[in-house]
C-alpha positions as CSV (number, residue, x, y, z in Angstrom):
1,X,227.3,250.1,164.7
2,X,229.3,250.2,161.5
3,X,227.1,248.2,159.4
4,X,227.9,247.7,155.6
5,X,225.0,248.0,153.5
6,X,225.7,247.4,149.9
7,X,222.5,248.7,147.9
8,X,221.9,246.7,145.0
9,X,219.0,247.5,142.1
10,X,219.4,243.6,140.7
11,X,216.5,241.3,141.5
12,X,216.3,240.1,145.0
13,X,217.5,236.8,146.3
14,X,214.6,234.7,148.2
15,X,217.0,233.6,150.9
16,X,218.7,235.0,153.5
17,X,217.6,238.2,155.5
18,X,217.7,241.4,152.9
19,X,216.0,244.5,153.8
20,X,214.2,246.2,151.0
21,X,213.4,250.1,150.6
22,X,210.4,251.5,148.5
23,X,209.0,254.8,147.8
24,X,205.2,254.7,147.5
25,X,204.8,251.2,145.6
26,X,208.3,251.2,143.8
27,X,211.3,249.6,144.9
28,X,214.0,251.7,145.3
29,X,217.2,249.3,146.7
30,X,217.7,246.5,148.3
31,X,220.7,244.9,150.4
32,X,221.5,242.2,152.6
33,X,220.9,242.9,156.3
34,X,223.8,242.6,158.1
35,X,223.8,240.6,161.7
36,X,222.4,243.2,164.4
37,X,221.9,246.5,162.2
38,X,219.1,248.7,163.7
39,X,216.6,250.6,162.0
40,X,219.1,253.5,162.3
41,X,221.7,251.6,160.5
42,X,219.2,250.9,157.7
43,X,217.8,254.6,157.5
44,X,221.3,256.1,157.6
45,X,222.6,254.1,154.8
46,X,220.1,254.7,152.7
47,X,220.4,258.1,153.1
48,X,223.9,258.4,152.5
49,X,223.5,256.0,149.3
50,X,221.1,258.1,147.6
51,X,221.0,261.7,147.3
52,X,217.0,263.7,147.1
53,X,216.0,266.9,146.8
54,X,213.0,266.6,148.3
55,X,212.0,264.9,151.4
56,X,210.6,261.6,150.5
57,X,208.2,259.1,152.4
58,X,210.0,255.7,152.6
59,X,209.2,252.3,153.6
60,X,211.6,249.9,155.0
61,X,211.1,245.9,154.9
62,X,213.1,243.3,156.5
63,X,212.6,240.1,154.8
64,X,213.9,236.9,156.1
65,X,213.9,233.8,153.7
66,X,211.0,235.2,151.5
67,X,208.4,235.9,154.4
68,X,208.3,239.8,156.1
69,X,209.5,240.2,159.8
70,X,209.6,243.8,160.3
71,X,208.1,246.8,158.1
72,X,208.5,250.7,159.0
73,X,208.6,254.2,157.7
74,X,210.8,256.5,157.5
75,X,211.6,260.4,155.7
76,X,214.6,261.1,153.7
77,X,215.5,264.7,154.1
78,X,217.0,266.7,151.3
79,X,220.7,266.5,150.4
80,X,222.6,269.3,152.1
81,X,223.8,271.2,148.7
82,X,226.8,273.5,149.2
83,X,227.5,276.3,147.2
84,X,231.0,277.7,146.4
């Protein structure tokens, strides 16, 4: 799937279905879900949105009109870094 994710920072709407993703208690991004997006779609946007150095423990959240319908983890791994 080629699912658009736009990851936003701003406060989060209470409507609609958004999927949120935290490290350890913090928010980190959140952005509207788009119709059939996997769990795949959600990790690899993320990870191509945000670049770490270090793996880091994530939690996703699917939230649908302000109640929780899905919740996983996930690892971010390091940012390939090239050098020339």
């Amino acid at each position: 799937m080629n699912a658009e994710f736009v990851w936003r920072v701003d406060e989060m709407p209470w409507n609609g279905t958004i999927v949120v993703v935290a490290h350890g208690n913090q928010p980190l991004r959140w952005a509207y879900l788009p119709d059939g997006a996997t769990r795949f779609d959600v990790e690899s946007a993320f990870t191509r949105g945000d670049r770490w150095y270090d793996p880091g423990d994530c939690q996703a959240t699917i939230v649908k009109d302000a109640k929780m319908i899905n919740r996983w983890r996930f690892t971010v791994e390091p940012a390939a870094l090239t050098h020339t």
